[in-house]
N, C-alpha and C positions, 0 to 999 in steps of 0.2 A: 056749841055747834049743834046744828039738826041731824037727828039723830039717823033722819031719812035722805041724806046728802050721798052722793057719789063724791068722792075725794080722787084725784089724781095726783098721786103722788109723784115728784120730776128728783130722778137720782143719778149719781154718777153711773156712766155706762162701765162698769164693774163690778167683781164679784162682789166685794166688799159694800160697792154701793148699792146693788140690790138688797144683800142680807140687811143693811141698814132700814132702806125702805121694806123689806118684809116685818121687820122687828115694830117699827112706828106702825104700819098696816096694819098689823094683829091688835095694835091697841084703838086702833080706830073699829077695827069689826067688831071687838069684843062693847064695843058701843051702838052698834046697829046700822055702821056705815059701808057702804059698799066703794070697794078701793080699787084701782087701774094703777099698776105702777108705769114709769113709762125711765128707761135707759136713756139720761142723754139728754140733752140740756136742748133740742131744738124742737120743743115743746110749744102747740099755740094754744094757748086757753079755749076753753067755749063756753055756753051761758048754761051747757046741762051737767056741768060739773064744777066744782071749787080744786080749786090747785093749789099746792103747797110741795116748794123746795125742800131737798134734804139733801142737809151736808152729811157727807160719809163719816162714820163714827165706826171705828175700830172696834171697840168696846162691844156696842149693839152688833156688830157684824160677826163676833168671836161667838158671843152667847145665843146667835142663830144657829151658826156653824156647828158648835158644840151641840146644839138639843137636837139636830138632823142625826148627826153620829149616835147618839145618845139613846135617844126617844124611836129612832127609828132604825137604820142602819148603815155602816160606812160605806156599804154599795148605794143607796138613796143618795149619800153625800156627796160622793163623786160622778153623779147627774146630775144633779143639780149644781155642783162647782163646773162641769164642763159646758150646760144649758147655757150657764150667764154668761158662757163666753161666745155663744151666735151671736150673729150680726140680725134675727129678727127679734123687731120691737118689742110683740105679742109674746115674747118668752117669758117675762117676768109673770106677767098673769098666771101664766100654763104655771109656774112652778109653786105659785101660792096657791092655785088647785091643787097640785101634786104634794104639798106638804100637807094641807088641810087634811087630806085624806091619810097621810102619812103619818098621822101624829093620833089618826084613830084606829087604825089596824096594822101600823108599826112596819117592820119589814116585809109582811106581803105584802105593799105596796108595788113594790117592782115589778111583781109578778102580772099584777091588775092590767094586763094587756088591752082589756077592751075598756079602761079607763080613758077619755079623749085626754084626759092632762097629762097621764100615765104616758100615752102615748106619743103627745107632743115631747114630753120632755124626753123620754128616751130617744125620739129623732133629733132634735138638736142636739143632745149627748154623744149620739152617736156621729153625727155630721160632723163635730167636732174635733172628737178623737181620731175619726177617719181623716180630716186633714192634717190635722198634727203627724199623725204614722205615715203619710205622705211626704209631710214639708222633712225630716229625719233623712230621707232620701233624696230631696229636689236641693235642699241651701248648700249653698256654695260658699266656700268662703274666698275672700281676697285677701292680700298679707300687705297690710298697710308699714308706715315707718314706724318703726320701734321695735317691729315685731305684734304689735296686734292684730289677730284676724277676726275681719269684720264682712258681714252678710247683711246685706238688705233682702227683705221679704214684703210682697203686699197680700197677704193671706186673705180669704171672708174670714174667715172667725177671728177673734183673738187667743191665737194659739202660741203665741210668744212665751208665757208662763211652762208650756206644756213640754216644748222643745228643748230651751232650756237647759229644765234638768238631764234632759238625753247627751246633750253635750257636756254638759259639766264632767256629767259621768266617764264623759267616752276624752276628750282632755281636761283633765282635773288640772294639769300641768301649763295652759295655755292660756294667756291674756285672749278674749274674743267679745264680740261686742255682735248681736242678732237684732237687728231693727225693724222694727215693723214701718213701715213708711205712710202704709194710709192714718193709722192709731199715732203715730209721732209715741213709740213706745219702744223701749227698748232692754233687752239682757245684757247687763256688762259683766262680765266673770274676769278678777284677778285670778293669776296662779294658787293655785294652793286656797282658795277661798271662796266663801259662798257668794252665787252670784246676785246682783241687786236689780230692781226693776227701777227704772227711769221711765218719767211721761215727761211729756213736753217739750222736748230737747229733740230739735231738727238735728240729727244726727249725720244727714247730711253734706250740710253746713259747717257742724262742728267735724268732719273728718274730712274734708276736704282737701285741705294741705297738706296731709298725711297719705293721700294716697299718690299711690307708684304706677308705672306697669307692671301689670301682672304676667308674668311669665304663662301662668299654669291657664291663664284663660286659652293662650293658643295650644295649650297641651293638650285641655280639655277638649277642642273642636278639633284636633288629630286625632285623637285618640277615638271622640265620638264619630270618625268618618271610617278610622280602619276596622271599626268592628262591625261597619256596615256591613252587610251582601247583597247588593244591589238586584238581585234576581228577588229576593225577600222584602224588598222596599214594599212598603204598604202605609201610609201617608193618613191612611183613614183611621187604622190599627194604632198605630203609634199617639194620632192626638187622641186618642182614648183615655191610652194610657200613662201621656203626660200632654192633660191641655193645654189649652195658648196661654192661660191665666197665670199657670206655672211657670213657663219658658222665661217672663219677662225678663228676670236678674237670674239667670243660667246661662254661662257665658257658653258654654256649647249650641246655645240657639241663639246668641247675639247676630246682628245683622240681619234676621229671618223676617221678611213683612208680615202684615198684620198681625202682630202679637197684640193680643189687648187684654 
């Protein structure tokens, strides 16, 4: 390969699949090659770069994972694990700035405020976490047959991972299922057990049959009308502080037009 090539590397849109692609990218630099990773498989080639797929490898992603903890610091780690989960393209670059640098002056990295990679990555970190400690407060759940309860969600990030565990925590004792709808991703938590991630699986589809009426959705829209005081009604305040993007699957704003 030339040694003066731009390579784009094309990886699964995940965390795992970036540390993979950082892990192969480093052995390309350490050759003289300049690398673009790129999240996501709907990649179009061009004639001012060479492209090369990468299948996610556990392996390579663990021993990424580990030298950020390691080499640098668990607070570095947990930006860059929350980065890969925006929805924009340009974040993997931003975070192989942010390690490059990271892996030479160790944990003051973080601090590198006026670093641009530094800085990217701490705003996607942060946009991140910030919707995760939002969606905690916004899912709803629905109590399907069996007794499972299950939430759909269509979050920007993918913060499926991140909630999760908040729920597990909070019923450890509950069959529940959190679906992302755009990502076709999902958490299914047995009782008493750790929960699993699921991709692919229109969930849907697959719960379809199982679902009932929900009593608690009409609970929900009484309950969110009695606490109203309509002298306090403020319309512009409130989509503030829960916008349209949220309301979609919260059945206290079902029926509400333009929710988008």
């Amino acid at each position: 390969m030339n040694n003066s090539k731009n390579v784009t590397l094309v990886c699964d849109d995940s965390f795992d699949g970036i540390m993979t692609a950082v892990y192969d990218g480093w052995v390309l630099m350490n050759k003289g090659c300049g690398i673009h990773i790129h999240p996501g498989k709907n990649y179009e080639p061009t004639f001012f770069s060479e492209f090369i797929t990468i299948d996610t490898d556990l392996d390579k992603a663990v021993r990424v994972a580990t030298s950020i903890r390691v080499k640098i610091s668990i607070e570095a780690y947990m930006m860059v694990y929350r980065a890969c989960m925006h929805y924009e393209e340009q974040r993997a670059d931003s975070i192989v700035g942010f390690l490059k640098l990271g892996y030479k002056v160790g944990e003051r990295v973080t601090r590198m405020l006026t670093n641009p990679y530094v800085m990217k990555v701490m705003e996607y970190s942060r946009k991140v976490g910030n919707e995760a400690h939002l969606f905690k407060g916004f899912i709803r759940f629905e109590e399907l047959r069996g007794g499972v309860l299950y939430s759909k969600i269509e979050p920007k990030c993918d913060i499926v991972p991140l909630v999760s565990h908040h729920f597990e925590e909070r019923f450890p004792e509950e069959d529940f299922i959190i679906y992302d709808a755009k990502r076709k991703k999902s958490a299914v938590h047995k009782h008493n057990q750790e929960t699993i991630m699921l991709e692919g699986q229109d969930m849907e589809q697959l719960t379809k049959d199982m679902q009932k009426k929900d009593e608690y959705d009409d609970l929900w829209k009484i309950f969110f009308d009695t606490i109203g005081i309509d002298a306090r009604y403020n319309p512009k305040c409130q989509q503030t502080l829960i916008p349209n993007w949220y309301r979609k699957n919260m059945p206290e704003f079902k029926g509400e037009q333009n929710i988008k």
